[in-house]
N, CA, C and O of each residue as an XYZ file, in Angstrom:
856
protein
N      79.574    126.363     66.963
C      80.830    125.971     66.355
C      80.614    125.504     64.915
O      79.554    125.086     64.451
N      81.980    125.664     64.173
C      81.500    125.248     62.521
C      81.032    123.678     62.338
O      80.231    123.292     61.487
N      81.721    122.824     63.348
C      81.278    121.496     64.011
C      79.882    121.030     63.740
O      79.212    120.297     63.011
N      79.821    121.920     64.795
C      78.028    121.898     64.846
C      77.450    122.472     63.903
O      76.287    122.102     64.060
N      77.473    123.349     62.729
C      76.760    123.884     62.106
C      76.786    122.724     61.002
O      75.787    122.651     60.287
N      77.677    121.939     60.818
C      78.134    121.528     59.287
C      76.934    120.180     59.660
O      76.146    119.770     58.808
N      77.009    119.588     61.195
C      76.589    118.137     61.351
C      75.097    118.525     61.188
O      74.398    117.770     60.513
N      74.419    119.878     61.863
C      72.965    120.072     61.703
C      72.508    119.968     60.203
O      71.604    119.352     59.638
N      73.639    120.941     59.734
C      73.147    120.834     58.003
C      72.784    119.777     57.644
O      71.683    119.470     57.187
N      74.117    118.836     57.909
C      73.713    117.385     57.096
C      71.818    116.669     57.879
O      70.806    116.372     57.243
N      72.010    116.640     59.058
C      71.202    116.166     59.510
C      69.921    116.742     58.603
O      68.965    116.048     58.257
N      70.144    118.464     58.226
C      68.692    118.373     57.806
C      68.557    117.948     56.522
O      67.428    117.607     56.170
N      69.341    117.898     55.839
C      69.402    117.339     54.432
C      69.088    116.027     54.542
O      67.977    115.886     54.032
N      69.459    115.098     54.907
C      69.001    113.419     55.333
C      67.584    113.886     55.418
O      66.848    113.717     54.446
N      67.101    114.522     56.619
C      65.544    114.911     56.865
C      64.582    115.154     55.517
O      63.425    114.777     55.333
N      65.247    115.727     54.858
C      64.539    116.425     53.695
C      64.613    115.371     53.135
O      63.815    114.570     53.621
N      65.343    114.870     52.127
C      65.630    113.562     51.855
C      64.255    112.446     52.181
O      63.335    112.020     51.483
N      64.633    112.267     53.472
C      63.782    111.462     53.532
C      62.606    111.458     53.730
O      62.141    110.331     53.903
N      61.494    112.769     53.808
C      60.587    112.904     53.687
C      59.892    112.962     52.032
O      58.797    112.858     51.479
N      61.169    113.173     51.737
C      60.330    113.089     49.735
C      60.671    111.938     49.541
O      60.117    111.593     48.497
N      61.486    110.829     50.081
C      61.385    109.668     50.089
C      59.483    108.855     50.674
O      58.815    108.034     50.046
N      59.156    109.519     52.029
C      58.148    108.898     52.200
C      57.095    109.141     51.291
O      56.366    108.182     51.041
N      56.754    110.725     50.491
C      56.193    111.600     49.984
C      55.862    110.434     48.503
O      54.776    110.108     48.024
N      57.247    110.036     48.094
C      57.008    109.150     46.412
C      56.188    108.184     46.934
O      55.217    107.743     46.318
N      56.558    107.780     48.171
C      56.203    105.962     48.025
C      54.719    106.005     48.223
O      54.041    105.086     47.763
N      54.201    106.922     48.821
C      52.922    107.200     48.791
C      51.921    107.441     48.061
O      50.746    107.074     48.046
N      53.121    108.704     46.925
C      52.107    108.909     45.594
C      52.035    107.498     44.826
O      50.914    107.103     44.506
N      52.957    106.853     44.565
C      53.236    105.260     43.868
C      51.813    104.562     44.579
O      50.743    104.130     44.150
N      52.311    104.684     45.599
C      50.928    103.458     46.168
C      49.660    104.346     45.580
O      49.116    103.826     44.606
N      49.139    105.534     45.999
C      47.810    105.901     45.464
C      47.149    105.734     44.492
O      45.953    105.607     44.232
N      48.462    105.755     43.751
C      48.351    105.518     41.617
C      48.140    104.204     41.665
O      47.294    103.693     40.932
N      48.742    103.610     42.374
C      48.229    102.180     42.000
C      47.044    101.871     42.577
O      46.650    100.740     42.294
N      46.304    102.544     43.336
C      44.938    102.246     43.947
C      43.849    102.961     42.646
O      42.929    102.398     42.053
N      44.132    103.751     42.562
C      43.355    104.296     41.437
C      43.383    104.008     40.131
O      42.386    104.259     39.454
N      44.811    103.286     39.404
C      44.997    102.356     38.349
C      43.643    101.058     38.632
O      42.744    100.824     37.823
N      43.808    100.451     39.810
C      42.819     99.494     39.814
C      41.010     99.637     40.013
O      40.094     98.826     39.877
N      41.063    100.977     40.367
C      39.330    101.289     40.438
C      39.302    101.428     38.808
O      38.412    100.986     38.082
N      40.554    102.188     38.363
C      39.666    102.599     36.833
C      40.028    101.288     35.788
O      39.861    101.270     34.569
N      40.524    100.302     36.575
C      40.695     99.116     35.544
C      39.546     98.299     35.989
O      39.366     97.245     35.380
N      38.559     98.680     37.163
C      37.185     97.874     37.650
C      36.401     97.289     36.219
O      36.422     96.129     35.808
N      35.957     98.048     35.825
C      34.833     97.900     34.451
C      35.782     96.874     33.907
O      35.431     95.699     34.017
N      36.850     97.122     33.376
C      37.344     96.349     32.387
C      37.785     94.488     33.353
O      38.216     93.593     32.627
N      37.683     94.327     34.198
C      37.549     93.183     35.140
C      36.063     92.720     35.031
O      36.030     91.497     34.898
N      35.222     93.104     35.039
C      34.061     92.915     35.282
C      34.072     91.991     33.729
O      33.901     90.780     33.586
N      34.310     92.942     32.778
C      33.854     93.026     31.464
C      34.678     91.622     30.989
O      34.003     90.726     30.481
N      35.947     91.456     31.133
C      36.240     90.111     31.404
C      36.010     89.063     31.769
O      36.504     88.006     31.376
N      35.117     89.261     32.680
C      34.621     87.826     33.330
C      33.485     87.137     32.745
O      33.225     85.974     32.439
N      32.586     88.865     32.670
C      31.552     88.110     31.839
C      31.309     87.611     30.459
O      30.326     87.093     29.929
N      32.788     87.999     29.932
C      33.224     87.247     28.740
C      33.459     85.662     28.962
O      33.015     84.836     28.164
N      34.146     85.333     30.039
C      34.357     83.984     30.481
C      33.087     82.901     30.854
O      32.865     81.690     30.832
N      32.365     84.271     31.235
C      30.942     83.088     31.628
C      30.120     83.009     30.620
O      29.570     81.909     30.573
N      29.785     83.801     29.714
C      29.069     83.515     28.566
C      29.773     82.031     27.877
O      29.125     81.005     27.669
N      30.898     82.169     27.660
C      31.633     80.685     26.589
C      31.550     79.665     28.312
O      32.104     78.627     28.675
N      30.919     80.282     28.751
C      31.296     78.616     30.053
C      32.525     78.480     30.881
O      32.463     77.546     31.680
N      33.869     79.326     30.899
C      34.909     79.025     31.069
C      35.244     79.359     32.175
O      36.231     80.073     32.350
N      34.361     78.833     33.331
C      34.177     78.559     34.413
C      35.938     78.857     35.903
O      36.325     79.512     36.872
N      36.304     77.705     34.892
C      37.696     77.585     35.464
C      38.886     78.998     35.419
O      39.744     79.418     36.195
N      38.462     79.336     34.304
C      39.183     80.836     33.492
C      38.399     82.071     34.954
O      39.021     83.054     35.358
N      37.288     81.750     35.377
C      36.911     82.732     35.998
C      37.228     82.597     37.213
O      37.026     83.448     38.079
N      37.772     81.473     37.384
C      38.467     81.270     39.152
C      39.653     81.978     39.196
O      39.886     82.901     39.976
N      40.547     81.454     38.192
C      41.852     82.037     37.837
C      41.800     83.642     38.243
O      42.512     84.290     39.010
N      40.664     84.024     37.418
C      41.012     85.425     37.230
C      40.476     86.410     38.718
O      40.922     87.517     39.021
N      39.433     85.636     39.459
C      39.279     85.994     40.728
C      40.371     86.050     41.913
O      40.473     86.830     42.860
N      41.131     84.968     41.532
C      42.066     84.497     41.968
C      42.913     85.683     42.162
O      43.369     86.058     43.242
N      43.095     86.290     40.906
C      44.633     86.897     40.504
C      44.002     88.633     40.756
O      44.664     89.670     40.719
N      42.753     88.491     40.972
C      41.800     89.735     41.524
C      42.254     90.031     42.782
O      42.765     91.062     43.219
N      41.905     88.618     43.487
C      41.990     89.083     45.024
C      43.399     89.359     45.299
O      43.557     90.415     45.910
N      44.310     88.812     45.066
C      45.829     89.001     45.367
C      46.193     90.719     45.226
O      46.701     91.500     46.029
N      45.600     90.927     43.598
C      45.865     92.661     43.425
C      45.490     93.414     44.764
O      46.082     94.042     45.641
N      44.479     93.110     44.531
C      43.245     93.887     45.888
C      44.039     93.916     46.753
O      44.550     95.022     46.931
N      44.451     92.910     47.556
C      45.183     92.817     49.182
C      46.080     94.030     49.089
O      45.805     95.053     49.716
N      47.412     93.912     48.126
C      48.440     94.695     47.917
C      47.453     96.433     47.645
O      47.801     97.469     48.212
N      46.832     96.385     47.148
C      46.152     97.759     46.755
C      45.411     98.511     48.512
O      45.565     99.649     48.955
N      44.702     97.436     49.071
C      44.059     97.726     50.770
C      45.295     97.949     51.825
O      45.489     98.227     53.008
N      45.804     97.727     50.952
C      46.963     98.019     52.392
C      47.444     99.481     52.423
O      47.949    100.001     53.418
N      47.238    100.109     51.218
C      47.208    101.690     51.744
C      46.289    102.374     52.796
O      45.058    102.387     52.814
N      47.127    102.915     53.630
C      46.601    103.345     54.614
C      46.333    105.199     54.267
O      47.225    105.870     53.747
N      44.875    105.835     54.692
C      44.411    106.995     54.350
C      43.837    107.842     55.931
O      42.711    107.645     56.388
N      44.843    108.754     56.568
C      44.112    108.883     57.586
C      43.959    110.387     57.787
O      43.545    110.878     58.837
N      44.354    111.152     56.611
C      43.607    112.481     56.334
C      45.126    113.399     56.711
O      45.140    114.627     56.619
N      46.138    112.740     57.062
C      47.228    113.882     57.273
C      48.686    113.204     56.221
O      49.373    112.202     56.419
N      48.734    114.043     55.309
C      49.693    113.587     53.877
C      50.940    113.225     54.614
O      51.374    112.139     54.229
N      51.632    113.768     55.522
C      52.655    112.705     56.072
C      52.805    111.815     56.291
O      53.567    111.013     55.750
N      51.829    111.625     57.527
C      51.390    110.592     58.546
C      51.058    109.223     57.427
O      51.407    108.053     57.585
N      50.150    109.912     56.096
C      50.243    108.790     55.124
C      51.095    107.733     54.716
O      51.048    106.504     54.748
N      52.508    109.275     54.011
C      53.667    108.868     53.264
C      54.207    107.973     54.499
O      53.317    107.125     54.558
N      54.911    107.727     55.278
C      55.516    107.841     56.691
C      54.760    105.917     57.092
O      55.436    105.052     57.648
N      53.565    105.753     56.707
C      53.266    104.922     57.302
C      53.074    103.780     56.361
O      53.378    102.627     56.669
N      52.643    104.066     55.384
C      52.157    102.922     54.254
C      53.925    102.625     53.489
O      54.238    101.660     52.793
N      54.910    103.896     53.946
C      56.698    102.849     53.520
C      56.791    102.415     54.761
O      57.169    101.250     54.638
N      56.634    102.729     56.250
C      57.192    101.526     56.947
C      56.106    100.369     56.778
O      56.549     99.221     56.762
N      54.524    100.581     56.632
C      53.703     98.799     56.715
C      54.312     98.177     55.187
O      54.436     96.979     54.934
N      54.594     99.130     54.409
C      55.441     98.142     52.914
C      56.732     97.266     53.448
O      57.025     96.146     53.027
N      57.439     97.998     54.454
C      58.821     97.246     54.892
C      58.610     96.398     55.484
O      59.317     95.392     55.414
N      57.217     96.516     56.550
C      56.743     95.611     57.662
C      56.380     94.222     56.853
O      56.990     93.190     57.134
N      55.362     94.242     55.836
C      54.809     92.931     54.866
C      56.418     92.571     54.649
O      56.575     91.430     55.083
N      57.395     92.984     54.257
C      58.486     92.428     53.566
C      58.846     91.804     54.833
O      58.800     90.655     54.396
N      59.085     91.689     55.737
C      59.565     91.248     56.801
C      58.577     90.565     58.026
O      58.670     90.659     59.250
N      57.509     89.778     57.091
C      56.858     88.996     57.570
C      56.207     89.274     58.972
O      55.856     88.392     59.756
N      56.104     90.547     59.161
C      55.335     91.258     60.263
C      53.811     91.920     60.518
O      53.736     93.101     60.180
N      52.850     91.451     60.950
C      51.086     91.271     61.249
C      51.578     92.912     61.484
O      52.463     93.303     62.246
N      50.900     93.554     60.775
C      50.070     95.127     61.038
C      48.759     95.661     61.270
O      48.229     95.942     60.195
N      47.981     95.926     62.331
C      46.700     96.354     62.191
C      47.093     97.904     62.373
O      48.040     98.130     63.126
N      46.527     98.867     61.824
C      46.727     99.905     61.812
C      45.293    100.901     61.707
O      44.820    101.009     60.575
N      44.555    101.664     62.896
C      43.258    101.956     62.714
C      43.971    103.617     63.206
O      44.598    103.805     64.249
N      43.685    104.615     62.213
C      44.304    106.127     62.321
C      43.449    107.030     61.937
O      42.853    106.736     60.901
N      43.107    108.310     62.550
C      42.101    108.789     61.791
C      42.645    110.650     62.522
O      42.089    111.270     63.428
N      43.888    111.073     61.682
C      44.232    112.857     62.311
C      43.959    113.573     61.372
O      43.845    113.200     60.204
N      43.733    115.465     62.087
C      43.063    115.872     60.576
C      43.893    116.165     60.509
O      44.789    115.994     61.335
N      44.011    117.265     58.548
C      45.294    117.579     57.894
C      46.578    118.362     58.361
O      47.690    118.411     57.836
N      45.993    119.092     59.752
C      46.211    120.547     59.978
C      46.316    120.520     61.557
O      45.525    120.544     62.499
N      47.732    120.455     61.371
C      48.681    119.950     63.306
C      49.397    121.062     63.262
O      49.726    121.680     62.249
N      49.630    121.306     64.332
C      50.783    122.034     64.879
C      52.062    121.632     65.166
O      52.873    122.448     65.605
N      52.305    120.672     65.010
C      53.878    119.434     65.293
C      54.080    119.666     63.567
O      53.185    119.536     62.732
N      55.262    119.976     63.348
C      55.402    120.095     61.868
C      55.439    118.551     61.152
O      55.151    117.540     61.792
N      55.835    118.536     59.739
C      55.392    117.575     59.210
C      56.951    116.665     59.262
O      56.965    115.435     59.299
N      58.150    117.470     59.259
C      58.905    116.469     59.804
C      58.970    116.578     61.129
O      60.038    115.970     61.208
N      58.769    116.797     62.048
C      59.275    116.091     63.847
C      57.964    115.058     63.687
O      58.006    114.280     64.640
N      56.471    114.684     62.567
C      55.701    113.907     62.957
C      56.340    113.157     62.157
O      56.077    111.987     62.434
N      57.196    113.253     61.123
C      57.619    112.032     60.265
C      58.710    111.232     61.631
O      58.774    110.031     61.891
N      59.352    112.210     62.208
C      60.292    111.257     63.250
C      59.720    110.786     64.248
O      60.438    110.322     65.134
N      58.417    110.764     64.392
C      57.782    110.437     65.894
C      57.268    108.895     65.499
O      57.534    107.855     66.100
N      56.393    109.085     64.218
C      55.819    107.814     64.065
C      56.837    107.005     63.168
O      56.607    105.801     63.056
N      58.122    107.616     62.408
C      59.169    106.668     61.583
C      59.588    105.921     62.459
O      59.427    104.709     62.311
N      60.296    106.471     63.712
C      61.335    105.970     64.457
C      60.549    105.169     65.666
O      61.157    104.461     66.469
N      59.438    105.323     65.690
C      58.542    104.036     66.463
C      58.355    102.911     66.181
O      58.417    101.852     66.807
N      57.971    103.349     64.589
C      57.718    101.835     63.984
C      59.139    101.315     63.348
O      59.137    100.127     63.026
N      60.216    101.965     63.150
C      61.480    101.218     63.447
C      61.765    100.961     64.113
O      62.485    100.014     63.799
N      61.806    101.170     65.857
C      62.303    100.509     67.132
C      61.392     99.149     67.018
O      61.842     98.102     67.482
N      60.187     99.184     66.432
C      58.952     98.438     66.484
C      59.224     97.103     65.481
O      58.990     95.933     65.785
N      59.694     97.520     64.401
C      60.067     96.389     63.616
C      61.305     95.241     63.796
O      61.399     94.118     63.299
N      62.395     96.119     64.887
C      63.650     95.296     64.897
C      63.198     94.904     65.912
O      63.954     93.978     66.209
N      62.244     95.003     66.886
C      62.014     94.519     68.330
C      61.446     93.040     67.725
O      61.733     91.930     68.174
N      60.572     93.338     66.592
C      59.724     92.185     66.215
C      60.453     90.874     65.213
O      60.042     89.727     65.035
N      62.048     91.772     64.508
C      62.641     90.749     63.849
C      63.632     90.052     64.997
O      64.755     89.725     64.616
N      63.374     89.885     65.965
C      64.297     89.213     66.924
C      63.145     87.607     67.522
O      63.428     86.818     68.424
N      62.159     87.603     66.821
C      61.079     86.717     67.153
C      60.619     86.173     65.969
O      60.467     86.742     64.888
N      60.378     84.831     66.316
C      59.897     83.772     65.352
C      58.754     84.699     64.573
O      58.128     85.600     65.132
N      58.590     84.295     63.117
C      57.691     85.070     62.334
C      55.925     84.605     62.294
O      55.016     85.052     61.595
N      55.924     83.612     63.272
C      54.550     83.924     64.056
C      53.980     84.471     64.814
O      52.795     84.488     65.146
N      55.214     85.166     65.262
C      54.644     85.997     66.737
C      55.025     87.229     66.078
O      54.255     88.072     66.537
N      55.580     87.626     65.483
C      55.493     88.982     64.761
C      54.221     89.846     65.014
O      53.139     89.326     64.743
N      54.258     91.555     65.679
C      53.075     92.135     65.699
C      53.330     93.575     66.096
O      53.871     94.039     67.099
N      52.752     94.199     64.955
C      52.336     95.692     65.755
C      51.449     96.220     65.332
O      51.082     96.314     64.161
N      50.762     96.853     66.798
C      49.489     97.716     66.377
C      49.294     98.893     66.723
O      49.424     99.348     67.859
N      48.998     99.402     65.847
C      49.134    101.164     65.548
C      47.714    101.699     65.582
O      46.848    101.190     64.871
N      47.425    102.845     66.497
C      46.957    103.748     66.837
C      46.628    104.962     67.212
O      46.901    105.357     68.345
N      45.685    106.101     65.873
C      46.175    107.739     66.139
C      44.995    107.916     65.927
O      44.306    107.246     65.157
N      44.579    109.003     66.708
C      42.846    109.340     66.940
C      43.285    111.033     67.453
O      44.487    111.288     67.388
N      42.540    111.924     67.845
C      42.732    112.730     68.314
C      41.690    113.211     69.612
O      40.478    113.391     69.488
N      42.350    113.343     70.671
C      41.312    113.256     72.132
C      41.603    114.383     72.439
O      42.724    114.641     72.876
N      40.682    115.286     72.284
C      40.559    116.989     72.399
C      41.457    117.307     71.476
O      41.572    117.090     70.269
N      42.237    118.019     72.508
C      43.541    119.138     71.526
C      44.949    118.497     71.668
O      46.006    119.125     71.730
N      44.769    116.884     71.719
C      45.908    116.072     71.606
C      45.580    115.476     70.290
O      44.487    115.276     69.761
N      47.111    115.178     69.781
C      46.928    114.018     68.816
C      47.095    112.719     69.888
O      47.703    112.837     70.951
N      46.506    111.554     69.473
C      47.276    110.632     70.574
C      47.707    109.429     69.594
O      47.046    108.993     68.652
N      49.286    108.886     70.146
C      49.609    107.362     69.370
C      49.497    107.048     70.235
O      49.594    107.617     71.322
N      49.035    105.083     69.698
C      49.520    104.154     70.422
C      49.939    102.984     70.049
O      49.030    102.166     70.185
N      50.863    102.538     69.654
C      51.646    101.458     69.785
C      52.436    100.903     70.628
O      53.176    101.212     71.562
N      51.868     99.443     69.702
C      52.499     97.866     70.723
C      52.804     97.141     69.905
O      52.092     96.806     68.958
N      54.082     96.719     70.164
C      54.464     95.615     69.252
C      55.479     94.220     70.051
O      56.509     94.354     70.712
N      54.793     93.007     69.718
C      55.696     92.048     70.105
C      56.748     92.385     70.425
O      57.162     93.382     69.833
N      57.650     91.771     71.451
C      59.081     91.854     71.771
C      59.678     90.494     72.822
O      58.834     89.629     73.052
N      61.093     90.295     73.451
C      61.606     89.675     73.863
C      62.244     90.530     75.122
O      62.602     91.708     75.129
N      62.266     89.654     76.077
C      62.681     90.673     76.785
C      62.166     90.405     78.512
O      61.122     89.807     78.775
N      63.001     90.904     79.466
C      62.536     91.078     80.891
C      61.171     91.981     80.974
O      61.026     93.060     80.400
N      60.286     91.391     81.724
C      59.340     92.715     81.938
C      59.829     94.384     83.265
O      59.968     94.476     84.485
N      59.888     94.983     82.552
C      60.005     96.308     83.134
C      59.260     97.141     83.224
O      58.330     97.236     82.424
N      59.475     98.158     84.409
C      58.165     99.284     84.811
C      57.879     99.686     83.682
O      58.569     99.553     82.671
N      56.466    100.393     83.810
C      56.221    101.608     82.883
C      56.711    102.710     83.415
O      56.872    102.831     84.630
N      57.059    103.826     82.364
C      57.067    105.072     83.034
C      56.510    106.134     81.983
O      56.102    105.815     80.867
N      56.542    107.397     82.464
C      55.694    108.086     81.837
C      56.868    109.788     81.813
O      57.118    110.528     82.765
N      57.284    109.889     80.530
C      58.927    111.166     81.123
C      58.916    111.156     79.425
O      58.350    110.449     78.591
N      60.047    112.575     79.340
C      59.769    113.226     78.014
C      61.155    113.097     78.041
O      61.730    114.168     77.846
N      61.935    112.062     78.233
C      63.427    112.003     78.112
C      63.845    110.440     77.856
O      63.166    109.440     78.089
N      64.778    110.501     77.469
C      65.243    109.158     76.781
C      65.675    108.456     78.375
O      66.009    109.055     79.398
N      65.550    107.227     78.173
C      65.896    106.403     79.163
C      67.101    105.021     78.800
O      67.043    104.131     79.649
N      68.105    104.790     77.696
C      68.678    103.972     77.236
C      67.996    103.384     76.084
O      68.190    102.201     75.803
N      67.218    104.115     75.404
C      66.530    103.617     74.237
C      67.161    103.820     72.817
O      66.814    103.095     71.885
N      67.662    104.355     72.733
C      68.569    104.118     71.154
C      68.508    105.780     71.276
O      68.172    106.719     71.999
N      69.107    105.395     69.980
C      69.396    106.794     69.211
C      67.977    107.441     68.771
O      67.705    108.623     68.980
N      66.980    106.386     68.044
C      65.738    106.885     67.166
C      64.969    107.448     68.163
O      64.441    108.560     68.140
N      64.917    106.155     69.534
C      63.946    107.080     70.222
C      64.444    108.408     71.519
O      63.649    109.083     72.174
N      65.478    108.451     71.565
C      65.675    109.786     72.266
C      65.462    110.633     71.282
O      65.808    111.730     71.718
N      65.045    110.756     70.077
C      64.972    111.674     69.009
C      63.444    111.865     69.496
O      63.141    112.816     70.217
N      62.473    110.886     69.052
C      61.402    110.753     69.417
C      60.797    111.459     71.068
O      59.719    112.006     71.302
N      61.866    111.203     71.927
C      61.843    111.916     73.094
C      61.937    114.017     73.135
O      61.463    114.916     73.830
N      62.678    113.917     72.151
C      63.264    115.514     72.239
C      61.875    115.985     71.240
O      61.478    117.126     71.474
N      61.284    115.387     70.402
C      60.409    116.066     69.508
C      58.985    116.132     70.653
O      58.236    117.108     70.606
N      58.746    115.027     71.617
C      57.435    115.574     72.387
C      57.871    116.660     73.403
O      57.152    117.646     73.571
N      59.191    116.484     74.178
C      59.520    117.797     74.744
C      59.494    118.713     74.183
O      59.093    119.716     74.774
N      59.880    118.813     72.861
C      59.670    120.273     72.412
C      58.279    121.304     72.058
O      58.105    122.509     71.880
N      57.538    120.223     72.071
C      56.108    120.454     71.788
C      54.977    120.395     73.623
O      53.767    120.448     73.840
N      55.743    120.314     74.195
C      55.030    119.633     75.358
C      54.039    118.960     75.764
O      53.126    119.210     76.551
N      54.445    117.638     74.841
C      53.686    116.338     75.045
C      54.284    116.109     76.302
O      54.987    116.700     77.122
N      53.428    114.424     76.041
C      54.110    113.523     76.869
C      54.109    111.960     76.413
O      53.332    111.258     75.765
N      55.042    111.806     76.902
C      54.988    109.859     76.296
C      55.352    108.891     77.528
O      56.041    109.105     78.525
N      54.663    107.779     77.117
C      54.576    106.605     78.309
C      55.042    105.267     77.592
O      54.343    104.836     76.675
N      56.024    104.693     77.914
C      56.339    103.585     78.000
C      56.085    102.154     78.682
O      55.869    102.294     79.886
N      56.055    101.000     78.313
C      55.509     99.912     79.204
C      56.000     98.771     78.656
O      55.737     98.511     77.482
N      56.805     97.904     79.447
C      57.120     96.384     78.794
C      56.379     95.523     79.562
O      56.541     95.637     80.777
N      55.683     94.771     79.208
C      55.320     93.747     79.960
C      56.048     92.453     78.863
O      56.717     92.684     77.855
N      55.685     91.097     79.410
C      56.112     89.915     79.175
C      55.864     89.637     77.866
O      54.658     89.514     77.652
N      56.563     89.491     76.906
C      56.448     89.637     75.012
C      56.075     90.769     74.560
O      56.041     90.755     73.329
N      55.775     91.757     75.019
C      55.374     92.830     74.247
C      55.821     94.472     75.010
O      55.691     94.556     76.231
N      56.186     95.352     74.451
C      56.311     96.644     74.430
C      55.608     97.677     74.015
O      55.253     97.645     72.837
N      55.193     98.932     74.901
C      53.976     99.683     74.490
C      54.808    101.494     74.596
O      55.748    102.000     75.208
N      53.765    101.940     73.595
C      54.215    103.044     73.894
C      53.320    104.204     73.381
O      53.179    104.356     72.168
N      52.650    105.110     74.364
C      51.680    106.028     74.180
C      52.415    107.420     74.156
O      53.460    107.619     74.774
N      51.558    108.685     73.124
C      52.480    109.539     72.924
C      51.016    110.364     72.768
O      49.961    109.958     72.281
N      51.374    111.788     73.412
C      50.008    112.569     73.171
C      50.855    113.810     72.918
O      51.822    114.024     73.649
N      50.564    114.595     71.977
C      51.352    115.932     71.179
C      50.191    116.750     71.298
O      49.132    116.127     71.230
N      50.113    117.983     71.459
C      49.150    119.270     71.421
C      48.585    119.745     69.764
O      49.275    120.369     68.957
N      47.782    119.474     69.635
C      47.355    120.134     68.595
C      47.908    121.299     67.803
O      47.285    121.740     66.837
């Protein structure tokens, strides 16, 4: 129907959209990682200007204002697949803004068979169910931890992130179960590929494993 043709369009335009959205924020962050290796020498070269005149205190300062760069610069995440990059280092940028603990250990190669947007919606819309689960909790208990490795001819995620909530079964099904909008999306992209994904709430926290075919 023209219905349906007009709403897919839009849908893919948003899609597109927002993958050159993840695509900038990525190149931005890289440049700024590499702005600071090639500003190394000239840090160095500074300091030991400070310690020759003695200015001891001048060199705390400037360590100081070192390490702070650094943190913001390590937090790019590099795990060999340019989506999975873009995709992850704008949601852990949204995550720091919103006072939320990220460990994130990822390591897929460049070259999947899940295209590069259904992987932008698998791991976007996780770590968005993942972040509002976590802004409903005091900002000490804030947490998610992210995990992508590849075990044979699977990719595999796994994330867990703090939550509130009754504890409920796990289950293990390639169909939405009352989970929002993002993740029945997330549901239709491993069916289509014939994964599978597993769900699990236990008491503060929510889990969720996802294995896609190579």
């Amino acid at each position: 129907m023209l219905f349906d043709r007009l709403v897919a369009k839009r849908v893919a335009a948003f899609e597109i959209e927002l993958m050159q959205k993840y695509y900038l924020e990525a190149e931005n962050l890289y440049t700024k990682m590499r702005g600071w290796r090639h500003d190394y020498r000239h840090h160095i070269q500074a300091m030991k200007v400070h310690a020759a005149n003695g200015e001891y205190g001048e060199i705390e300062k400037y360590l100081d204002m070192l390490d702070e760069d650094l943190t913001n610069v390590e937090t790019v995440i590099r795990t060999g697949n340019r989506m999975a990059d873009a995709v992850l280092n704008s949601k852990l940028s949204l995550a720091m803004e919103r006072n939320i603990r990220v460990k994130v250990e990822a390591q897929i190669p460049v070259s999947l068979t899940i295209s590069e947007l259904d992987l932008c919606v698998v791991i976007g819309n996780l770590l968005d169910n993942a972040m509002d689960a976590c802004m409903e909790l005091p900002q000490e208990q804030r947490l998610i931890r992210l995990y992508m490795e590849m075990k044979g001819n699977y990719l595999y995620l796994s994330l867990m992130n703090t939550a509130g909530g009754q504890k409920k079964k796990g289950f293990f099904s390639t169909k939405g179960e009352g989970h929002g909008f993002g993740l029945g999306r997330v549901d239709r992209v491993v069916q289509k590929y014939g994964g599978r994904i597993k769900r699990a709430s236990e008491d503060g926290a929510f889990s969720t494993e996802v294995l896609l075919p190579q």
